[in-house]
gemmi code that builds the backbone of each chain (N, CA, C; Angstrom):
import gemmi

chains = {
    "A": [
        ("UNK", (12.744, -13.270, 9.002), (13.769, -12.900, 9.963), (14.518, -14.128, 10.459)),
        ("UNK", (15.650, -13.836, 10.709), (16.934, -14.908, 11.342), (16.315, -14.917, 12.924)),
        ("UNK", (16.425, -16.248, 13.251), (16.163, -16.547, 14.345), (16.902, -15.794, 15.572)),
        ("UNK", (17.804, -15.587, 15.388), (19.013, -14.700, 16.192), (18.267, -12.973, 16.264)),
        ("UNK", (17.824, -12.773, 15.445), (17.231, -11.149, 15.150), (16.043, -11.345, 16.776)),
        ("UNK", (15.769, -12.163, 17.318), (14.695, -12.116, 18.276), (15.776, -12.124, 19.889)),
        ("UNK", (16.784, -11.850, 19.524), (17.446, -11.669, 20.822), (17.551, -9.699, 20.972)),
        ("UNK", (17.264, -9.411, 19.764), (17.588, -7.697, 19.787), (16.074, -7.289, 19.916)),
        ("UNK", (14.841, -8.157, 19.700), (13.775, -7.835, 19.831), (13.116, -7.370, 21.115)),
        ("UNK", (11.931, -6.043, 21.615), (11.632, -6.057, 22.731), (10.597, -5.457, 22.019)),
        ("UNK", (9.535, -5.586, 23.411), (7.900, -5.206, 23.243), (8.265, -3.611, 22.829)),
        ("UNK", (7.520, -2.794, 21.904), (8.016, -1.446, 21.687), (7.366, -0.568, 22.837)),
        ("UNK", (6.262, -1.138, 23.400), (5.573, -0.254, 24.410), (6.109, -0.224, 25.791)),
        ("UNK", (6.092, -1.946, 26.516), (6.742, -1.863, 27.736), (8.321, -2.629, 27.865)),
        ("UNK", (8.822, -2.582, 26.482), (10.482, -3.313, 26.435), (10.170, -4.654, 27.152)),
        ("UNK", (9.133, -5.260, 27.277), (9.254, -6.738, 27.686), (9.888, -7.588, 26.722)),
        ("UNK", (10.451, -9.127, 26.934), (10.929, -10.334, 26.279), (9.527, -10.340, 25.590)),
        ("UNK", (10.032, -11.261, 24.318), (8.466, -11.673, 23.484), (9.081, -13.250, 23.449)),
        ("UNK", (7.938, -13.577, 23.143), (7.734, -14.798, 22.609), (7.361, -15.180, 21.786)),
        ("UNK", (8.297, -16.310, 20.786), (8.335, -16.444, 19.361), (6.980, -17.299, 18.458)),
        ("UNK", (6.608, -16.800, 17.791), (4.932, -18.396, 17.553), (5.393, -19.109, 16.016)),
        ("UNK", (6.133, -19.674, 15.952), (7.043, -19.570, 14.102), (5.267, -20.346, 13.294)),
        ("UNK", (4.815, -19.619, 11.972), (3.605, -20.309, 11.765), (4.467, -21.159, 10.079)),
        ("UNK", (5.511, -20.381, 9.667), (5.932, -21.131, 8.740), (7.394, -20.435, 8.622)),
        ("UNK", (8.472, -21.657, 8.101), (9.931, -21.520, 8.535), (10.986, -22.012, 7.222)),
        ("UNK", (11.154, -21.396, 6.779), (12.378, -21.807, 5.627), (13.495, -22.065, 5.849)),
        ("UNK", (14.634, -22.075, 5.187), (15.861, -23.053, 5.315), (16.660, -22.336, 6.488)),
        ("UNK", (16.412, -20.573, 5.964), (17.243, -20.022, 7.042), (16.469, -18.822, 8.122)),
        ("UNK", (15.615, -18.827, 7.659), (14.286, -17.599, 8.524), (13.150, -18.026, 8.744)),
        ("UNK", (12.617, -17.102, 9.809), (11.475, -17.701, 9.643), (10.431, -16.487, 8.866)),
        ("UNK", (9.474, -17.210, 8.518), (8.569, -16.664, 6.977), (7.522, -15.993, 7.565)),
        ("UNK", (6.871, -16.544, 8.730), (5.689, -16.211, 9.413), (5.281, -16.556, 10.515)),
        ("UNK", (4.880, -15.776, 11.191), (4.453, -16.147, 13.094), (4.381, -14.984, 13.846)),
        ("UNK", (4.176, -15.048, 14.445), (4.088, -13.675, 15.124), (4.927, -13.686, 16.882)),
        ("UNK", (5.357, -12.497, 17.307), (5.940, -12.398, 18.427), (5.117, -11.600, 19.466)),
        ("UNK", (4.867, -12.269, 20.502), (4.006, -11.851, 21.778), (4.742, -11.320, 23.135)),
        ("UNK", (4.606, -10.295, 23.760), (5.279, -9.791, 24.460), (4.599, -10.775, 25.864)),
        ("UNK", (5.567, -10.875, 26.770), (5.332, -11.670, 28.102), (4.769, -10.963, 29.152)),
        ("UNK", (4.817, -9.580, 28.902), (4.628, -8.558, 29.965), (2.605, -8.072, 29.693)),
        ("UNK", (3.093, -7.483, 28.238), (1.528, -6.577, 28.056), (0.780, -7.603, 26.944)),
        ("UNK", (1.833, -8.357, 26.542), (0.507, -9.400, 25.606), (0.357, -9.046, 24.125)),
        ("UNK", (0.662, -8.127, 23.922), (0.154, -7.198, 22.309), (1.211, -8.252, 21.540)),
        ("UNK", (0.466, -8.427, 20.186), (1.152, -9.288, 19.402), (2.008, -8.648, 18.482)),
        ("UNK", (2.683, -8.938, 17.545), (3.498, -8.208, 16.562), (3.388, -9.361, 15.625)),
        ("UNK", (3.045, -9.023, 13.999), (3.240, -10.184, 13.370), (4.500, -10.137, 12.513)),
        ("UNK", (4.688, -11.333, 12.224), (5.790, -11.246, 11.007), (5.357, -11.947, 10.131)),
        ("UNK", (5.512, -11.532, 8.660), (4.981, -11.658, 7.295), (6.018, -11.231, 6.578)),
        ("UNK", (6.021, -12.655, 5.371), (6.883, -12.413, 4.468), (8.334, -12.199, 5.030)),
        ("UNK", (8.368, -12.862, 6.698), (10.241, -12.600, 6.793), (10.328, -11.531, 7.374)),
        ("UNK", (9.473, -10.747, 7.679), (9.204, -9.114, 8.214), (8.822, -8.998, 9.646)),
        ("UNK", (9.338, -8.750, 10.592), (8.559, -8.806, 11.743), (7.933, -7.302, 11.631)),
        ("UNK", (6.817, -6.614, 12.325), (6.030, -5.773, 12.152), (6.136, -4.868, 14.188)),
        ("UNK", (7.304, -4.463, 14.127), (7.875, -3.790, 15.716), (6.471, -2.690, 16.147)),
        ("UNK", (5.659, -2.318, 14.791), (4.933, -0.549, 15.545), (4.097, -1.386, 16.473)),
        ("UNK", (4.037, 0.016, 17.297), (2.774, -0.127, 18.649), (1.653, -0.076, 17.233)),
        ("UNK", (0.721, -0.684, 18.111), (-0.724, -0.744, 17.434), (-0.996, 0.592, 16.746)),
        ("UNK", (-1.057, 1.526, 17.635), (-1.741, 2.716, 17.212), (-0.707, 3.248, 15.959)),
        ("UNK", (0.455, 2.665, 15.877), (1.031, 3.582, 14.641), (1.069, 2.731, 13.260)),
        ("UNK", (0.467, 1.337, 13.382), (-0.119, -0.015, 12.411), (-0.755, 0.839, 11.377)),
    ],
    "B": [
        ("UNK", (5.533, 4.693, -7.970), (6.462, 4.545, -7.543), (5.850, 4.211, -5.802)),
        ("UNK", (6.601, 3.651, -5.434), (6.264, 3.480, -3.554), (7.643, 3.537, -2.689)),
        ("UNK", (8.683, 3.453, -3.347), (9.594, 3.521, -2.064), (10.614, 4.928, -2.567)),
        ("UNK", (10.965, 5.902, -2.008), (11.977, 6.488, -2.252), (13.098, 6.180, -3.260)),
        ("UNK", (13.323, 6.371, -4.318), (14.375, 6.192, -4.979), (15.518, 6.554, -4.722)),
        ("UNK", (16.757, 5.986, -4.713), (18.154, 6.687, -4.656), (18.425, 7.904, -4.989)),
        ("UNK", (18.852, 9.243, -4.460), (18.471, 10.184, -4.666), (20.351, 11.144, -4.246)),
        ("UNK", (20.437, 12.009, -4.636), (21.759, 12.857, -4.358), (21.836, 12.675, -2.883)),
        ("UNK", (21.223, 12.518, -1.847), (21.375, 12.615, -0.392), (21.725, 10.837, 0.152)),
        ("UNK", (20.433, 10.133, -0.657), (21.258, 8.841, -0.367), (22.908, 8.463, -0.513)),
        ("UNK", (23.167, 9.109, -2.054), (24.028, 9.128, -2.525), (25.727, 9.685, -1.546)),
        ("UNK", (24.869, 10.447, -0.891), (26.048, 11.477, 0.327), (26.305, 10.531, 1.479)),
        ("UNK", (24.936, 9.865, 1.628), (24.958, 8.926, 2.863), (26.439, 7.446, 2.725)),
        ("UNK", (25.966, 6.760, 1.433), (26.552, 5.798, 0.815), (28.234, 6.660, 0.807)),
        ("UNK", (28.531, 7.529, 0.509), (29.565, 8.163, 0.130), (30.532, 7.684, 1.454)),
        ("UNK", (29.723, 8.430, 2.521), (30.178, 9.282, 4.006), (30.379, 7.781, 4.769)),
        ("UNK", (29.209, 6.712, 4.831), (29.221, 5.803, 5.468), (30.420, 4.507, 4.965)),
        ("UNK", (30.932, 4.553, 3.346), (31.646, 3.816, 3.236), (32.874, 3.857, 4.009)),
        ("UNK", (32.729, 5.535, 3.949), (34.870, 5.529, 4.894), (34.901, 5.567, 6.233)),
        ("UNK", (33.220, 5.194, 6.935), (33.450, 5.689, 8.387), (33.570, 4.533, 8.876)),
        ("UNK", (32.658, 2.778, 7.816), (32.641, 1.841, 8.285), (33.756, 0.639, 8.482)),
        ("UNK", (33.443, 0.459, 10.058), (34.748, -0.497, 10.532), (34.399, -2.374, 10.266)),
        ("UNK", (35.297, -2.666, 10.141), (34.845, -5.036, 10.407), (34.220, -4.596, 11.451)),
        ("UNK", (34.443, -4.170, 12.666), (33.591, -4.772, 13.734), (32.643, -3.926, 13.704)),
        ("UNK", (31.783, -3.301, 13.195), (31.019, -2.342, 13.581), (29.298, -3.271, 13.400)),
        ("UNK", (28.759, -2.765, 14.083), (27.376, -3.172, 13.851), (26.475, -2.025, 13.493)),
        ("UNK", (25.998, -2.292, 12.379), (25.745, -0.919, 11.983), (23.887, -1.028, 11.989)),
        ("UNK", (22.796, 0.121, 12.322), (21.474, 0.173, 12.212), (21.038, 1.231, 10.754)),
        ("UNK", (20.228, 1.171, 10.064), (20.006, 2.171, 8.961), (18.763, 2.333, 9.435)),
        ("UNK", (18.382, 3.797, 10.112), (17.076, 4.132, 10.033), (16.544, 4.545, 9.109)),
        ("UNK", (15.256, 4.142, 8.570), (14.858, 4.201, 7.308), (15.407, 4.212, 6.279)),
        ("UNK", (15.905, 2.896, 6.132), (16.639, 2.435, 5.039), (16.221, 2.390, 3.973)),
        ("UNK", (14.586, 2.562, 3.395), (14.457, 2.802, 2.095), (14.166, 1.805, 1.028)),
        ("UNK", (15.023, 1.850, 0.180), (14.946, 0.782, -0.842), (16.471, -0.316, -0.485)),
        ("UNK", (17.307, -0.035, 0.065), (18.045, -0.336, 1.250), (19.448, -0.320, 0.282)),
        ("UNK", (19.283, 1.221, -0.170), (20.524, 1.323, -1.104), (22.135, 1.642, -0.257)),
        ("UNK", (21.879, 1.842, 0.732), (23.216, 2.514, 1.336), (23.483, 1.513, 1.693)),
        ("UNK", (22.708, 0.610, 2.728), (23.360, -0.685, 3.636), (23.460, -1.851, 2.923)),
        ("UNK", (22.607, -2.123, 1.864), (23.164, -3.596, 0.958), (24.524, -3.347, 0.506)),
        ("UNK", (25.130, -2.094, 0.629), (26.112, -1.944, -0.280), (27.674, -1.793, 1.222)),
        ("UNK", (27.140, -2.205, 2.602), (27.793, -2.300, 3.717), (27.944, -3.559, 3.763)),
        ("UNK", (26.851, -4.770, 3.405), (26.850, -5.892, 3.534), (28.338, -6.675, 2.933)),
        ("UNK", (28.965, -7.223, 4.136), (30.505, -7.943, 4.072), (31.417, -6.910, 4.397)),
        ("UNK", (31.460, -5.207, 5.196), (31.962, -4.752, 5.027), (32.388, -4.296, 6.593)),
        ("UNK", (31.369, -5.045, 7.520), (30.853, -4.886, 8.846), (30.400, -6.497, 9.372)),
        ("UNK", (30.258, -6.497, 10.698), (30.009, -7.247, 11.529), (28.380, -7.810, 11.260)),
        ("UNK", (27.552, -6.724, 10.974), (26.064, -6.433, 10.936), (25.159, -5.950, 10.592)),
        ("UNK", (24.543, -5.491, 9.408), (23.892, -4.911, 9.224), (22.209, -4.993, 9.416)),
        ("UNK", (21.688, -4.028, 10.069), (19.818, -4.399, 9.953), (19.476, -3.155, 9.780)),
        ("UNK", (18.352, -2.426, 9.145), (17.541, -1.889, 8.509), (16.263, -1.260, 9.024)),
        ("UNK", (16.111, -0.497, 9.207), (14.355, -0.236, 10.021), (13.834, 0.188, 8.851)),
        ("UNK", (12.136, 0.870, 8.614), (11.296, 1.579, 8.138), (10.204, 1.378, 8.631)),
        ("UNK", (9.457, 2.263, 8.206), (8.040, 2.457, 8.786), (7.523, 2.261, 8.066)),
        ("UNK", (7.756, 2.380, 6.793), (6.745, 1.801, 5.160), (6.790, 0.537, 5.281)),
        ("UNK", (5.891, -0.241, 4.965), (5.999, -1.875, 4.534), (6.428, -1.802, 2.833)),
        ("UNK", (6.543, -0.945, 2.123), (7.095, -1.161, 0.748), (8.247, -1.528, 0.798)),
        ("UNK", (8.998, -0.452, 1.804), (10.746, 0.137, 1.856), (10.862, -1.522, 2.799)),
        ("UNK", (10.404, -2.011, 3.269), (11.438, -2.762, 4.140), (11.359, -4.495, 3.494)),
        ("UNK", (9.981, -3.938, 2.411), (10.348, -5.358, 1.308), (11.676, -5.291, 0.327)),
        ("UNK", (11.455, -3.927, -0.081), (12.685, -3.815, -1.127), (13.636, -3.826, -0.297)),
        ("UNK", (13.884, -3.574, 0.508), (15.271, -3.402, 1.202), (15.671, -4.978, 1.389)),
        ("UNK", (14.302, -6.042, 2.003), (14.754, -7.258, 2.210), (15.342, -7.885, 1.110)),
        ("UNK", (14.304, -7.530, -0.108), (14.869, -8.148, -1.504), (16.563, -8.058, -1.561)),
        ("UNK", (16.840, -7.200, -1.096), (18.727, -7.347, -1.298), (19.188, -7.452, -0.117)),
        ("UNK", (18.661, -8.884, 0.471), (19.487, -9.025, 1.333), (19.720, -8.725, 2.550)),
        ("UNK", (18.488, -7.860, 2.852), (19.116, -7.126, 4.560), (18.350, -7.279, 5.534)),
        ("UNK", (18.847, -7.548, 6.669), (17.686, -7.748, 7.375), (17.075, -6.962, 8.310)),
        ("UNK", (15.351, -6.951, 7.834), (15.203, -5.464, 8.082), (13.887, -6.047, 9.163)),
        ("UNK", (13.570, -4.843, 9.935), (12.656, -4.655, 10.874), (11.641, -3.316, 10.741)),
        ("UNK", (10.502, -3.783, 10.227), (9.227, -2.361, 10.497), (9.259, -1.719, 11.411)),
        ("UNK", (9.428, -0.618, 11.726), (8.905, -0.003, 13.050), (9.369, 1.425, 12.730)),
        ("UNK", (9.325, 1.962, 14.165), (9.380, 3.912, 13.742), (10.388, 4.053, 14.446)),
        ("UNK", (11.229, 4.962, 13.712), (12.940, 4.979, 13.999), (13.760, 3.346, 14.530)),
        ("UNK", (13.777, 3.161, 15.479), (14.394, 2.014, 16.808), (13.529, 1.527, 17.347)),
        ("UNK", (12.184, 1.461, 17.388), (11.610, 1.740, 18.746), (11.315, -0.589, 18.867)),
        ("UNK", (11.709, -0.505, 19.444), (11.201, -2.248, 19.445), (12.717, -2.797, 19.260)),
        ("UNK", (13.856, -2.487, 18.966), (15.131, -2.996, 18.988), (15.785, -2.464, 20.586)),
        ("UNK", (16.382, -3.503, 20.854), (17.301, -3.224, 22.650), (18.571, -3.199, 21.839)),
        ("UNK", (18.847, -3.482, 21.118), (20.421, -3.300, 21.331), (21.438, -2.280, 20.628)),
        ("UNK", (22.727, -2.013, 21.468), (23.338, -0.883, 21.591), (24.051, -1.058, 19.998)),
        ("UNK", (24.171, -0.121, 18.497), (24.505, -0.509, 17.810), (26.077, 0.552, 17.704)),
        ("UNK", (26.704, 0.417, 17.320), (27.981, 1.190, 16.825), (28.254, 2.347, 15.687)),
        ("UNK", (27.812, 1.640, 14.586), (27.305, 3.114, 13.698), (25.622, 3.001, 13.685)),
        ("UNK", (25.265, 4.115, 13.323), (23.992, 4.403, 13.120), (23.727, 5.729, 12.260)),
        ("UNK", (22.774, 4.825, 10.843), (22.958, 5.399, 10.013), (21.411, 6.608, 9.807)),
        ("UNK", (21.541, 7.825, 9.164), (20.194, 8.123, 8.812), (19.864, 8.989, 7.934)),
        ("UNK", (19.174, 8.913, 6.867), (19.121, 10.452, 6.030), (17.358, 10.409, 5.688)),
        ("UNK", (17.157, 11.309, 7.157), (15.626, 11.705, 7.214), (14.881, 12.524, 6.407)),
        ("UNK", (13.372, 12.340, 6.322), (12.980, 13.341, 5.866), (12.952, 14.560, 6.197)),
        ("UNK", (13.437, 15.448, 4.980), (13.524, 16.646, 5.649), (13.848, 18.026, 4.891)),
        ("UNK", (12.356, 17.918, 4.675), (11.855, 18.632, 3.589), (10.475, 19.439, 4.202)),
        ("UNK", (10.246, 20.461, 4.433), (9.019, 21.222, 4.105), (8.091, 21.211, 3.697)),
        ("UNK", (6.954, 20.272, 3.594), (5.859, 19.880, 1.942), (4.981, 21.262, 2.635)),
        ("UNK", (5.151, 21.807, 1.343), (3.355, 22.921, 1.270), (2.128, 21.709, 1.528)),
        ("UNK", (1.234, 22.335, 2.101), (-0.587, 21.387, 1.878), (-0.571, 20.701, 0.350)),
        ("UNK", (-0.274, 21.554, -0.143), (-0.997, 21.622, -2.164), (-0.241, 20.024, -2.289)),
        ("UNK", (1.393, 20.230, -1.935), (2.239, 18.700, -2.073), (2.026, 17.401, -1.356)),
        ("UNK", (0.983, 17.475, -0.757), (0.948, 16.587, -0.156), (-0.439, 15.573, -0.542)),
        ("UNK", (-0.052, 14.478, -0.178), (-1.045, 13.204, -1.039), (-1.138, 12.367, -0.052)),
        ("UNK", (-0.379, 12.469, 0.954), (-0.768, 10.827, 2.306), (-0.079, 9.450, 1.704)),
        ("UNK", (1.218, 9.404, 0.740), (1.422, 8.213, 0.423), (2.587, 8.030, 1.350)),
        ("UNK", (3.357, 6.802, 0.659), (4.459, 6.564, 1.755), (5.818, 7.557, 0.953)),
        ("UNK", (5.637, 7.555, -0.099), (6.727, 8.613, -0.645), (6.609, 9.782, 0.061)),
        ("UNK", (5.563, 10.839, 0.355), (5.536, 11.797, 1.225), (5.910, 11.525, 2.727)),
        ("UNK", (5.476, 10.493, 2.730), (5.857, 9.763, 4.127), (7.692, 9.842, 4.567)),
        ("UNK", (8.356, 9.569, 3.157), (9.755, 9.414, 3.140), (10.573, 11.005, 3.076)),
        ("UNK", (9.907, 11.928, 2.391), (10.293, 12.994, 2.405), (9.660, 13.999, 3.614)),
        ("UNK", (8.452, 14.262, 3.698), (8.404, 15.063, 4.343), (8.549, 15.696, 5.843)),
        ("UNK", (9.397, 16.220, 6.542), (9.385, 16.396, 7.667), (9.039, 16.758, 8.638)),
        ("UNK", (7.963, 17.950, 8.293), (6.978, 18.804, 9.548), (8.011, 20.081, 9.246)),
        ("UNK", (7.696, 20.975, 9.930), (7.757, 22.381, 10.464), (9.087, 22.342, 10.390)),
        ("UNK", (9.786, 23.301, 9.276), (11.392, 23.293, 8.907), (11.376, 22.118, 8.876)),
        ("UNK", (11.250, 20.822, 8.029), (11.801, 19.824, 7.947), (12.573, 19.035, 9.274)),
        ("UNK", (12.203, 19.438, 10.317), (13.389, 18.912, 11.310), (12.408, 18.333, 12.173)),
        ("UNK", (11.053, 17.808, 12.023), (10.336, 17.371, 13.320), (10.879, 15.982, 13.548)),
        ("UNK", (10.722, 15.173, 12.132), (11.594, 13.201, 12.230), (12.491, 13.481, 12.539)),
        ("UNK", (13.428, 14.360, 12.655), (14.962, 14.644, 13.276), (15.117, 14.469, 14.426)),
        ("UNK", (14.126, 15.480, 15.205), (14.276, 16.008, 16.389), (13.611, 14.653, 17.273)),
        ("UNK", (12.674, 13.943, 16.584), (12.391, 12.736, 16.942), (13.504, 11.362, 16.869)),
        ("UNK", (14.040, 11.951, 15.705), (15.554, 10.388, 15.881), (16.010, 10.560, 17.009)),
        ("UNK", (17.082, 11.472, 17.294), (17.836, 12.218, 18.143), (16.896, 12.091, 19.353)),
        ("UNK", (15.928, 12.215, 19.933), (15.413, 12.344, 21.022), (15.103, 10.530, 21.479)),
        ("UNK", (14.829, 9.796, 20.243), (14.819, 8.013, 20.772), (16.254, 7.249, 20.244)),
        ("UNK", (16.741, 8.044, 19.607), (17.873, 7.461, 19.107), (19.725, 6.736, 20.468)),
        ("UNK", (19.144, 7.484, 21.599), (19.922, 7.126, 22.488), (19.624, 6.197, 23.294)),
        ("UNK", (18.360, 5.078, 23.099), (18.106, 3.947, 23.568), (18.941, 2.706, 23.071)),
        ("UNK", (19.651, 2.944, 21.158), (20.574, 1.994, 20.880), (21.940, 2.404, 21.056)),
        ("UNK", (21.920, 3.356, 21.402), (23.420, 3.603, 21.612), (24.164, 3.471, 22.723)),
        ("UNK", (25.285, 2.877, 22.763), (26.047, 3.331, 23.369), (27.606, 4.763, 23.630)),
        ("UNK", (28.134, 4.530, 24.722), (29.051, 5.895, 24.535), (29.947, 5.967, 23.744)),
        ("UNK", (30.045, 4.863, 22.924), (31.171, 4.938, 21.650), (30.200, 5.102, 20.378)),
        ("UNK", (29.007, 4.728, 20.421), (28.707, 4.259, 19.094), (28.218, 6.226, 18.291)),
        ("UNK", (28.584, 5.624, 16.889), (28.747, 7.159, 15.858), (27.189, 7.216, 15.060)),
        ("UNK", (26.680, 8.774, 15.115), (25.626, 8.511, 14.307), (26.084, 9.088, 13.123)),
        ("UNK", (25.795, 9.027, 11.832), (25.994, 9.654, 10.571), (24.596, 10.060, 10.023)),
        ("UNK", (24.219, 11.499, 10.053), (22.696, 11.837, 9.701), (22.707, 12.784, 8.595)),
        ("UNK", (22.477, 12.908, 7.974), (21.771, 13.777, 6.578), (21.254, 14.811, 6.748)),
        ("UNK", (21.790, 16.015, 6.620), (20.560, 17.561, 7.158), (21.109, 17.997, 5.520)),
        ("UNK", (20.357, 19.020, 5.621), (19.935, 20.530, 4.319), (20.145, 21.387, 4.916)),
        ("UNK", (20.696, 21.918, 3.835), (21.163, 23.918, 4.604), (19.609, 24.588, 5.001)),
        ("UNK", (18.737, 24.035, 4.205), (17.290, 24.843, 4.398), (16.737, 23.929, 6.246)),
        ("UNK", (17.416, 22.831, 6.586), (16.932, 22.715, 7.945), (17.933, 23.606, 9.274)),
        ("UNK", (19.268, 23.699, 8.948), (19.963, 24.013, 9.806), (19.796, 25.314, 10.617)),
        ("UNK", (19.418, 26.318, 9.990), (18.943, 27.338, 10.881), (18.086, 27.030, 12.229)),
        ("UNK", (17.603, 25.734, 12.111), (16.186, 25.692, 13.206), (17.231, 24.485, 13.907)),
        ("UNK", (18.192, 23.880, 13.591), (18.016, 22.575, 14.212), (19.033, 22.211, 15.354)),
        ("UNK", (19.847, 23.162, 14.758), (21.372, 22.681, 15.625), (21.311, 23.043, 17.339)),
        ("UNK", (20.608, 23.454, 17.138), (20.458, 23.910, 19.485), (20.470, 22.331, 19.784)),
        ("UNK", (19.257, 21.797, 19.314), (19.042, 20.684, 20.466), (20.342, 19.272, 20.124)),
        ("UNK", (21.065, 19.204, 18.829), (21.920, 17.990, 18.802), (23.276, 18.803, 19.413)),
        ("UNK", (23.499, 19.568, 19.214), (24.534, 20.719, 19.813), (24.258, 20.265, 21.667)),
        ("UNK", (23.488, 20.287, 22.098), (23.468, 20.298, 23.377), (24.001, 18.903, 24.135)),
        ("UNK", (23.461, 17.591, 23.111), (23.975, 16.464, 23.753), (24.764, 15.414, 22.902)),
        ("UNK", (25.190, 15.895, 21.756), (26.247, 15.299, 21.006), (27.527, 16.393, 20.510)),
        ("UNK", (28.552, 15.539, 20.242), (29.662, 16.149, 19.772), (29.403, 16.447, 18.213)),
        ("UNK", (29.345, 17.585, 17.164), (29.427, 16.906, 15.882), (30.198, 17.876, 15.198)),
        ("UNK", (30.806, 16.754, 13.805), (31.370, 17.512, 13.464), (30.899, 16.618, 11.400)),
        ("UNK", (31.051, 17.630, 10.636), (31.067, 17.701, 9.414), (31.608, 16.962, 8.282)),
        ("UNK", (31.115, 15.328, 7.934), (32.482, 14.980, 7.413), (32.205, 15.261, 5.893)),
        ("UNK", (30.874, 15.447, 5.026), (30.664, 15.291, 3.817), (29.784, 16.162, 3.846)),
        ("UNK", (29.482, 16.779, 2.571), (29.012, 18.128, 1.682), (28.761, 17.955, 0.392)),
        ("UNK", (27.536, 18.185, -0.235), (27.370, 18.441, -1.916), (26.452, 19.521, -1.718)),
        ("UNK", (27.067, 19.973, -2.804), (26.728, 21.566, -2.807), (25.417, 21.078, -4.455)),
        ("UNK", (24.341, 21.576, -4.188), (23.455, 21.426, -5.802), (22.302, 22.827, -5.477)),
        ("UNK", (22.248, 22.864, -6.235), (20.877, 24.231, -7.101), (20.693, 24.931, -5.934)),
        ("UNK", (20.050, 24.081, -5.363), (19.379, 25.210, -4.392), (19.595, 25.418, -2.809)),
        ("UNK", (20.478, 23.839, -2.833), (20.451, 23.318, -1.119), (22.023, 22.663, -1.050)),
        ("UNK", (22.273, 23.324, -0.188), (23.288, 22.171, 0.404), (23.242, 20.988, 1.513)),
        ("UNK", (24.034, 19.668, 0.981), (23.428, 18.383, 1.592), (24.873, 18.826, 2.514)),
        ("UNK", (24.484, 18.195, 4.086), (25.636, 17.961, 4.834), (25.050, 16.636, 5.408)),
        ("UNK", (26.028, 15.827, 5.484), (26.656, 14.408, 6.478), (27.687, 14.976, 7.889)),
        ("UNK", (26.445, 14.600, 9.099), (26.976, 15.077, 10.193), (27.373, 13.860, 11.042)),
        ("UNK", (28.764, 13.598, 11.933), (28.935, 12.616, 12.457), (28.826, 13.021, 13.935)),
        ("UNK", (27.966, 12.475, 14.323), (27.474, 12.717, 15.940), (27.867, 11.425, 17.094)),
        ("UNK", (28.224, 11.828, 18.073), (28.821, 11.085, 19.463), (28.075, 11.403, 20.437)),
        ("UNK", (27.957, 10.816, 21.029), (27.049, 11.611, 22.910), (28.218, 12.529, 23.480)),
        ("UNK", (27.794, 13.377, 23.697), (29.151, 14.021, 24.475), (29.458, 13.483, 26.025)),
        ("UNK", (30.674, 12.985, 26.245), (30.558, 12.561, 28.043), (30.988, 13.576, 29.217)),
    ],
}
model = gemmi.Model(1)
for chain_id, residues in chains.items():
    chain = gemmi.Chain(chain_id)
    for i, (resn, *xyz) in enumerate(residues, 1):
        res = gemmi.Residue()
        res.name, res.seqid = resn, gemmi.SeqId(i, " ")
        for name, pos in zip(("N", "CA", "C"), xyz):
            atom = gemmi.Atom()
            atom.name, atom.element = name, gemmi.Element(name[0])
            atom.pos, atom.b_iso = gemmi.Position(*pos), 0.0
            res.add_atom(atom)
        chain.add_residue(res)
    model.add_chain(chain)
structure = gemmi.Structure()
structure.add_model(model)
structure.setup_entities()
């Protein structure tokens, strides 16, 4: 995902801001890291360029 | 096979969405699939991004280009998009048809085909705003059951039709009504 794609991002459960963790980053995306919501904490990962938005229970 | 193939309804979608799309538009594809309708928007618009709920569909879809987000319908995106695209499942599976993969996953809809519908339409007004257009995909075999509840809080009207064997595909363009 484009770094810019994390301004349209929100926690899916309580719409909180997340926070970005980049674990690996290519020329124009990032590849892997995961995004943490500020409010409830639940992580979301991103793999392969993919961020992963479901609530847990629908994973 | 794992992701939905291009199919006569994609085909209606791609049709309907080329003449509706504006430069400035920012456009969302719910369940974009193998991400045949919107790679083919890409340079044609302001924006394109992609949802699915399969992790197959939202690799292939990335493979060309788009940038896509996992999740179910919208749910994890804030922002208000302008078109919004969708051609749900929405299909009927008997027990006997059904297997638990993500292809059933892509077709099948619940009870008259209209339950993922009635579910777009019911979260689908968290990205919208009062201008922005939805373009959705129904079957003559869902419409008997479906039209009360988008009838009640959108405007719509009919822009595309293929008539085949057994079903007719309609492309419906929906507004919030104010």
């Amino acid at each position: 995902m484009k770094r810019s794609l994390l301004d349209i991002l929100a926690c899916p459960i309580c719409k909180g801001d997340l926070d970005l963790i980049v674990e690996e980053e290519g020329d124009e995306e990032i590849l892997a890291g995961k995004l943490i919501c500020k409010k409830c904490s639940v992580e979301y990962l991103i793999e392969e360029g993919i961020p992963n938005m479901l609530p847990p229970e629908l994973r | 096979m794992l992701v939905y193939p291009p199919s006569e309804d994609s085909e209606l979608l791609l049709e309907v969405a080329l003449k509706e799309v504006r430069e400035d538009d920012e456009v969302l594809e719910v369940g974009v699939g193998s991400g045949f309708v919107s790679s083919r928007l890409i340079g044609k618009c302001k924006s394109v991004i992609g949802t699915d709920i399969s992790p197959f569909a939202v690799k292939e879809a990335k493979s060309k280009g788009l940038e896509v987000v996992r999740t179910d319908i919208a749910r994890g995106l804030r922002k208000k998009f302008s078109l919004i695209l969708f051609n749900p499942p929405y299909l009927q599976l008997e027990d006997f048809e059904k297997c638990g993969d993500w292809i059933e996953k892509a077709i099948d809809g619940g009870k008259y085909g209209i339950e993922i519908i009635l579910k777009f339409l019911e979260q689908v007004g968290e990205v919208m705003d009062d201008e922005s257009r939805i373009i959705l995909i129904l079957s003559s075999t869902n419409s008997p059951h479906i039209m009360e509840k988008p009838e009640s809080e959108f405007l719509i009207e009919v822009i595309g039709r293929k008539k085949m064997f057994f079903e007719e595909l309609f492309a419906l363009k929906l507004k919030k009504k104010k």
